[in-house]
C-alpha positions in Angstrom: -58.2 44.9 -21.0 -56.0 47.1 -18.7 -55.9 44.9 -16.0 -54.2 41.9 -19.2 -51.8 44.3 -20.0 -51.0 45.0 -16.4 -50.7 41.3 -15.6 -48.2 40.5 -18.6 -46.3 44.0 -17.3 -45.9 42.7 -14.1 -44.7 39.1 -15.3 -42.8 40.6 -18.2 -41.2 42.3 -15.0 -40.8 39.7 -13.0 -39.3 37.3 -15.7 -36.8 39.7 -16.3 -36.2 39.9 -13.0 -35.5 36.7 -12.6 -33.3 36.3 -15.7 -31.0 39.0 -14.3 -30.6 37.5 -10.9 -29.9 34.3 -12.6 -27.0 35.9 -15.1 -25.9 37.7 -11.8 -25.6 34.7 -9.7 -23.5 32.9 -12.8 -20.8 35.5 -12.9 -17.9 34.5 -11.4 -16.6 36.3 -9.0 -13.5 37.2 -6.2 -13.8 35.8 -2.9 -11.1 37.2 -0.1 -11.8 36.8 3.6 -9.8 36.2 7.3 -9.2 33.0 9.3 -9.0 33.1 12.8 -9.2 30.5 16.1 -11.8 31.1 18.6 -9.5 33.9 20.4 -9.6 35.8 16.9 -6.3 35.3 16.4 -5.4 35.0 12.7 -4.3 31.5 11.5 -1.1 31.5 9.4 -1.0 28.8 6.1 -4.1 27.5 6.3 -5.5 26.0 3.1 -8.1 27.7 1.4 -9.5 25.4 -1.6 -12.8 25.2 -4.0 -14.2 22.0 -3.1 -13.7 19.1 -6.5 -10.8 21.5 -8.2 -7.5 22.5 -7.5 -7.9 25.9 -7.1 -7.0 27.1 -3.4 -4.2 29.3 -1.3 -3.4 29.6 2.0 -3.6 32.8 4.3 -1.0 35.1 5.1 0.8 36.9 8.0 -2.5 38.4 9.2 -4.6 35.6 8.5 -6.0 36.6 4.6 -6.9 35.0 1.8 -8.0 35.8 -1.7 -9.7 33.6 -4.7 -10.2 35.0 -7.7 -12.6 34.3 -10.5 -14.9 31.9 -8.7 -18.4 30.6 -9.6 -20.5 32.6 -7.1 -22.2 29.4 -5.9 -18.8 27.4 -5.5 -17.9 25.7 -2.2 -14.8 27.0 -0.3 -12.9 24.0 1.8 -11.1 25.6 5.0 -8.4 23.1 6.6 -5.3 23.4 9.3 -3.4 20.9 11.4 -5.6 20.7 14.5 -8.2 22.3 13.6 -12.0 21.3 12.9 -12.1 21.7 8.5 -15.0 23.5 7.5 -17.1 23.4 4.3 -18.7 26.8 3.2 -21.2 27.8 0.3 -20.2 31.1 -0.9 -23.4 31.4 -2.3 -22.5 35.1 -4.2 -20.6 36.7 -1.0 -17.3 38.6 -1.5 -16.3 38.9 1.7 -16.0 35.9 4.1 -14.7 35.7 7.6 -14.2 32.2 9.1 -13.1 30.8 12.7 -11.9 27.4 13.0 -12.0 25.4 15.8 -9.7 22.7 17.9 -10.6 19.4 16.9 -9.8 18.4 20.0 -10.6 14.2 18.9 -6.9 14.6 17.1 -5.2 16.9 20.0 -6.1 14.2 22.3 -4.9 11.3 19.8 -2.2 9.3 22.1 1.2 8.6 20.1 3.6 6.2 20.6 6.9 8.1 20.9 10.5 7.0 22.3 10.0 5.0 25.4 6.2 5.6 26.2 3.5 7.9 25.0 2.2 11.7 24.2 -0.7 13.4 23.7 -0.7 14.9 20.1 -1.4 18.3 21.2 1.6 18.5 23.2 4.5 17.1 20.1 7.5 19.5 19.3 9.7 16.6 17.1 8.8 15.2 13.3 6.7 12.5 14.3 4.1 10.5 11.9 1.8 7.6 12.7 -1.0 5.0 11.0 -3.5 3.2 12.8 -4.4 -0.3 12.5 -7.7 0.0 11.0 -5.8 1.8 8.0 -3.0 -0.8 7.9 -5.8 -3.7 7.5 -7.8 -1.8 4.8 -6.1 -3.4 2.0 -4.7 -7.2 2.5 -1.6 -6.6 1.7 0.6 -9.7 1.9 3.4 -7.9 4.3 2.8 -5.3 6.4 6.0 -2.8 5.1 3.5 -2.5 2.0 0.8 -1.4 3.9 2.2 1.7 4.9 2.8 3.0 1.1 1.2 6.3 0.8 0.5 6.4 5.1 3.1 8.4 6.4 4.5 11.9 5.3 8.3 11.0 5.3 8.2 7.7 4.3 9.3 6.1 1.1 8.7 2.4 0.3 10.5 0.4 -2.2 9.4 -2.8 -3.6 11.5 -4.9 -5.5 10.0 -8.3 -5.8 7.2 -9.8 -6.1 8.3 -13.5 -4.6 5.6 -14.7 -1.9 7.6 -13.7 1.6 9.9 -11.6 0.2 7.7 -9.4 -1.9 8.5 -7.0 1.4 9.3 -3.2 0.8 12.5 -1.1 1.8 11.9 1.3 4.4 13.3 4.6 3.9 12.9 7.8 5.9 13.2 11.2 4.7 15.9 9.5 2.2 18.7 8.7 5.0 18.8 4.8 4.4 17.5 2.7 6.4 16.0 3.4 10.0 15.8 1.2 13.3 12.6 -1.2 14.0 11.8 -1.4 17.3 9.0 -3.6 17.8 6.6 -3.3 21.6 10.3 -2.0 23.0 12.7 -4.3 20.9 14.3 -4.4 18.5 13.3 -6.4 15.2 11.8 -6.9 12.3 8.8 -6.3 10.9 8.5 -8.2 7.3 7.1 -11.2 9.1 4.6 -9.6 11.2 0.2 -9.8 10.3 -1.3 -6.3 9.8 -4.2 -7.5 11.9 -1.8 -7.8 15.4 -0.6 -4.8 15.2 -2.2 -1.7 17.1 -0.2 1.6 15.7 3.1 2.6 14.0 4.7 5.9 14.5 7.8 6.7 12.8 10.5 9.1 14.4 11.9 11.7 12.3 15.0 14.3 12.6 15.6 15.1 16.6 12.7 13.2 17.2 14.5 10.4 17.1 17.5 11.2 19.5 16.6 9.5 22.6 17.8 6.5 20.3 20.9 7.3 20.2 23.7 6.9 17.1 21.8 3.7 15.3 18.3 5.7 15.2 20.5 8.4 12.7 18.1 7.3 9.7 15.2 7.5 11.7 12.9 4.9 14.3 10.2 3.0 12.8 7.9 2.2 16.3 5.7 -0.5 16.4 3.4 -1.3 18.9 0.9 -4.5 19.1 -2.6 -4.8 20.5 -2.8 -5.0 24.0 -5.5 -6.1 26.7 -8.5 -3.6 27.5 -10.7 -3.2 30.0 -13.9 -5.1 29.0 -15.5 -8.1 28.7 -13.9 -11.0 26.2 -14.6 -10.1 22.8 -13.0 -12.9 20.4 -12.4 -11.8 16.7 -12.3 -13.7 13.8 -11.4 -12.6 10.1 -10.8 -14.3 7.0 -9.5 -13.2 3.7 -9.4 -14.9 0.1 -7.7 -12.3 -2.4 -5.9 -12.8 -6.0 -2.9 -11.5 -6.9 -1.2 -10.7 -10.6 1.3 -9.6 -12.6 1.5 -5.3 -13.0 3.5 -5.3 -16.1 6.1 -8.2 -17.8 7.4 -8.6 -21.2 5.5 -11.7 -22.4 7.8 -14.2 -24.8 8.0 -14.4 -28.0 5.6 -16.0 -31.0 7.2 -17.9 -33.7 6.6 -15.6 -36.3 7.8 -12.7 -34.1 11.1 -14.6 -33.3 11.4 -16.0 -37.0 10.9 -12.1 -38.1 13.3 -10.3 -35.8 16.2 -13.0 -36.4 16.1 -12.5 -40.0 15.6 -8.6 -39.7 18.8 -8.8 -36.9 20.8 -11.0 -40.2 19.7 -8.6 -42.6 20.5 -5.4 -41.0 24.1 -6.5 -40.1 24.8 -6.2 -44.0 24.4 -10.1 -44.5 22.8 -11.4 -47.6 19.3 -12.7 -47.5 20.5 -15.8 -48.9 22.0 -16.2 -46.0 19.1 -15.5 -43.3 17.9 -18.0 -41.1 14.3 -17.6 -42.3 12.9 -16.7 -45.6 10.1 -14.5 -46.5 7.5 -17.0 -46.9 8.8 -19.4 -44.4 8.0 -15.9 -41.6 4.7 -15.4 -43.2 3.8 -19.2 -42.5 4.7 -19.1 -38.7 2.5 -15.9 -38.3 -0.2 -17.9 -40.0 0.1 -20.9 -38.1 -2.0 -23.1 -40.6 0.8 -25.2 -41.2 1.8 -28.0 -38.5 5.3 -27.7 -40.0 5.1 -24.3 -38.8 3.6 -24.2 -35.3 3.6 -21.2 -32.4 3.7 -21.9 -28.5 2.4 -19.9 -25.8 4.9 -20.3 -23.0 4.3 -17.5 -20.6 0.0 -18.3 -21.1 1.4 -22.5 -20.4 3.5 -21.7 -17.5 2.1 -18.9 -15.2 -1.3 -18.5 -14.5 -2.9 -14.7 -14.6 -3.5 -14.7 -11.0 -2.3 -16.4 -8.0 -4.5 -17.4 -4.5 -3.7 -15.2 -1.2 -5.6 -16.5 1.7 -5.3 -15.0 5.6 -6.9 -16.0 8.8 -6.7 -14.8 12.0 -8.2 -15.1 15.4 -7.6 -13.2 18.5 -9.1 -12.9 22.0 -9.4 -9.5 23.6 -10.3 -8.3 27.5 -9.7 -8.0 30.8 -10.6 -6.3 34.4 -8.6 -3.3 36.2 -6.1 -5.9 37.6 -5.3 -7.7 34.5 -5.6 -7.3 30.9 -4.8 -10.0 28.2 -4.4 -9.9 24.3 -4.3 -13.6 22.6 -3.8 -13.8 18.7 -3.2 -16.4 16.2 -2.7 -15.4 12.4 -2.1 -18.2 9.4 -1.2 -16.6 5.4 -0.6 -18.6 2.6 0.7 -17.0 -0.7 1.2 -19.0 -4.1 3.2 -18.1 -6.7 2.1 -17.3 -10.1 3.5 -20.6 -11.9 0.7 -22.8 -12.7 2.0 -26.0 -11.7 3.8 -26.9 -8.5 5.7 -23.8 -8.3 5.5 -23.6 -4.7 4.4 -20.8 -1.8 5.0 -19.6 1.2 2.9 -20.0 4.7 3.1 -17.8 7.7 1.8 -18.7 11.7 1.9 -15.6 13.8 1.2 -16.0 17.7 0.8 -13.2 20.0 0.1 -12.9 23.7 0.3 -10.1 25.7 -0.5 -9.6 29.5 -0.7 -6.4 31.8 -1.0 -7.4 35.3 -1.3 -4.9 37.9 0.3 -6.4 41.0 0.0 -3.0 43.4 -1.1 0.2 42.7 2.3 1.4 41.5 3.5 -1.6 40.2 3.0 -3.4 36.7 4.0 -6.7 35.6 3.9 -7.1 31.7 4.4 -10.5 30.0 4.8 -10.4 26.1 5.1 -13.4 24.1 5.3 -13.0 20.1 6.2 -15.7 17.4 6.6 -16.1 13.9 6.8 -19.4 12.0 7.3 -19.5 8.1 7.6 -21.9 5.6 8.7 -21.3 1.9 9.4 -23.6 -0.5 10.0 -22.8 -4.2 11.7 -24.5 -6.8 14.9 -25.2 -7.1 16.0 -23.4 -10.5 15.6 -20.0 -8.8 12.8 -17.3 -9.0 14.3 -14.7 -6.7 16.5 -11.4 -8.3 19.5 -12.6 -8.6 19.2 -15.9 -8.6 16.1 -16.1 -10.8 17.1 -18.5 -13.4 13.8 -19.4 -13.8 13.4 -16.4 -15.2 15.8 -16.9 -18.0 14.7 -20.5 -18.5 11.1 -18.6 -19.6 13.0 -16.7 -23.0 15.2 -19.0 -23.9 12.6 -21.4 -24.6 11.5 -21.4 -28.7 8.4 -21.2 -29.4 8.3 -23.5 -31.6 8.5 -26.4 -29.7 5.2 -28.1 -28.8 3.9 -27.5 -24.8 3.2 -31.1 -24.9 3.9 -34.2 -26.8 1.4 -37.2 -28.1 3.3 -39.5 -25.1 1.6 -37.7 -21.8 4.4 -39.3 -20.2 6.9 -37.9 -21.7 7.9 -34.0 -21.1 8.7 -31.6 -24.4 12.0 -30.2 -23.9 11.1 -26.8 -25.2 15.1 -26.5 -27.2 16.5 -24.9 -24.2 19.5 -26.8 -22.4 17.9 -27.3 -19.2 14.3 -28.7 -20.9 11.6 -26.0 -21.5 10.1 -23.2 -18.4 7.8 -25.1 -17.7 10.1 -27.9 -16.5 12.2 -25.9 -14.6 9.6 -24.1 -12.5 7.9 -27.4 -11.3 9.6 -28.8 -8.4 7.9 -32.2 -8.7 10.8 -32.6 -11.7 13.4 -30.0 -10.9 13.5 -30.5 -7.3 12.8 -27.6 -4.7 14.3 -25.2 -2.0 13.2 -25.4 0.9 13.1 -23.3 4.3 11.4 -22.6 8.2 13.2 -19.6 9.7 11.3 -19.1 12.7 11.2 -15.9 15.1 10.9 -15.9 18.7 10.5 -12.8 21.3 9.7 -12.4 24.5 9.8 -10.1 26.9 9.0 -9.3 31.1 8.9 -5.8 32.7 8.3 -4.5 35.6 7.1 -0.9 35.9 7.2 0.8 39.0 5.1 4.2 39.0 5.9 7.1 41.3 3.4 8.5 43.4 
């Protein structure tokens, strides 16, 4: 019998115990601690965060930190420029000293900056750059809206959505435009393919002196894939993507435009006897059980929920120590969103670029790039500005059948120029039509001391 009641003591013991370490463990508690580098030197501003919230701080002067009312098991995320970011359980500590260490993978990153190349480790100006494999993540139809989001500095601005010149405005730091200078020239970069090109690195403040007075808003610095030392790798990548409307005011039902014409007569103080639709004669369009009475869809007859981006591109890769050689060829076709013959655009990119080492000090480099498009829309306009299409799409009733009993016959749709759907196919309307096509080349010679 005494040895029962000592057995449930003990476990009465250690249950309770165990309960209090648990209720211990769940209190939350205040964390403070130092961060130093590997000298013990304290960091300044580094981020000290819980891991999934957006609690955090940074250290001070000397390097310390304090967080207050944390779960005792919470997760603390340690991170500075340069350094390695650690992940650390607090795991019911109070006091927490952490070194970080030199990632030296990003200090020995190699950025483009004006006229040539530096180590990241080494940078004193406002510089920012994106790698290729970040620019080809999403298949974005022009490469200025691939960098939305990439680089600290730089705002984008979209204003249309027309296939080739859906591009965005570049803007650094808010000073306007900046310069584009593309493998050394300078140029555009709304017709260039994601996929040719190797980094981007934009120029910010001072950083961007040794361009002198046109580099005031900034330098955008593109450079293109170039020949490596290895055997020939070809590369081949294909993308079929949809693209659709964000957000448009669609058009109007009959009984919506019946109701609001009658509501816009009525609330001008005229009398109802006037108004150009009755009660009833509003209820019967919203119905639409009455053929007398009938509601088109327009915008659903006309444009099509999404529209057909396609991109394709092969390239060639390699070389030896005496001469390195990149060959690309890129095709894009985008359609528009009107669902019969509203036209698109079609892009053929070519790239070659050569190193040849002729000596040991000297370098010959031989860069061909090209650019051939092809747009043709129709001829009523969808561009801002211009986009009478666009007009064509509310002035058309709703009322008015999308078709009539004669297939060869087209329903006007009561607006003057025939109905939207009319005026956006170029089959009847009649199209415009352009090939703007961009050329560069280039051949250095570089002559290294030694």
């Amino acid at each position: 019998m005494k040895q029962v009641i000592l057995s449930l003591a003990k476990g009465m013991t250690f249950l309770f115990m165990w309960l209090f370490s648990l209720c211990l463990f769940a209190q939350n508690i205040t964390v403070s601690g130092r961060v130093t580098d590997t000298s013990g030197e304290p960091l300044i501003g580094v981020t000290v965060q819980v891991q999934g919230t957006t609690i955090g701080t940074v250290t001070n002067i000397d390097g310390n930190f304090t967080l207050s009312n944390l779960p005792s098991n919470a997760a603390i995320e340690v991170s500075y420029v340069g350094m390695q970011t650690q992940l650390i359980d607090v795991a019911g500590r109070i006091s927490i000293n952490i070194t970080l260490r030199e990632d030296t993978e990003i200090l020995d990153e190699i950025v483009v900056v004006g006229y040539g190349t530096q180590r990241r480790s080494t940078l004193t100006g406002s510089i920012a750059d994106v790698k290729s494999d970040q620019l080809t993540v999403t298949p974005a139809g022009n490469i200025t809206n691939a960098l939305t989001g990439k680089l600290p500095g730089l705002i984008t601005t979209q204003s249309m959505g027309l296939p080739g010149s859906d591009q965005a405005n570049l803007n650094i730091r808010g000073f306007g435009a900046p310069l584009v200078i593309v493998d050394g020239i300078e140029a555009g970069l709304t017709n260039l393919d994601p996929s040719q090109v190797e980094s981007i690195s934009i120029l910010k403040d001072g950083a961007s002196s040794i361009y002198g007075a046109r580099a005031g808003n900034g330098v955008v610095l593109i450079s293109t894939k170039r020949g490596v030392t290895q055997k020939p790798t070809i590369t081949l990548n294909a993308s079929y993507t949809m693209q659709g409307v964000t957000n448009m005011a669609k058009t109007l039902s009959s009984g919506q435009f019946a109701e609001l014409s009658r509501e816009s007569h009525l609330n001008a103080g005229n009398p109802e006897e006037t108004a150009p639709y009755t009660a009833e004669e509003v209820a019967k369009y919203y119905a639409g059980n009455d053929p007398a009475y009938p509601s088109s869809d327009w915008y659903g007859f006309t444009f099509r929920d999404w529209a057909p981006q396609q991109n394709y591109n092969l390239s060639i890769r390699g070389g030896s120590e005496k001469i390195k050689y990149m060959g690309y060829l890129g095709y894009q076709k985008q359609e528009t969103m009107i669902r019969k013959n509203g036209g698109d655009y079609q892009r053929f990119n070519i790239l070659s670029n050569i190193d040849a080492t002729i000596t040991e000090n000297l370098l010959l480099t031989i860069d061909l790039m090209a650019a051939y498009e092809f747009r043709k829309f129709t001829g009523r306009g969808l561009e801002n500005g211009d986009g009478i299409a666009w007009q064509d799409l509310y002035s058309t009733r709703p009322w008015y059948p999308t078709a009539l009993p004669d297939p060869e016959k087209n329903a006007s749709g009561g607006a003057d120029v025939g109905s939207v759907a009319l005026s956006t196919d170029m089959d009847i309307w009649g199209y415009n039509q352009s090939k703007p096509k961009d050329l560069r080349g280039a051949i250095t010679l570089i002559l290294r001391a030694g």
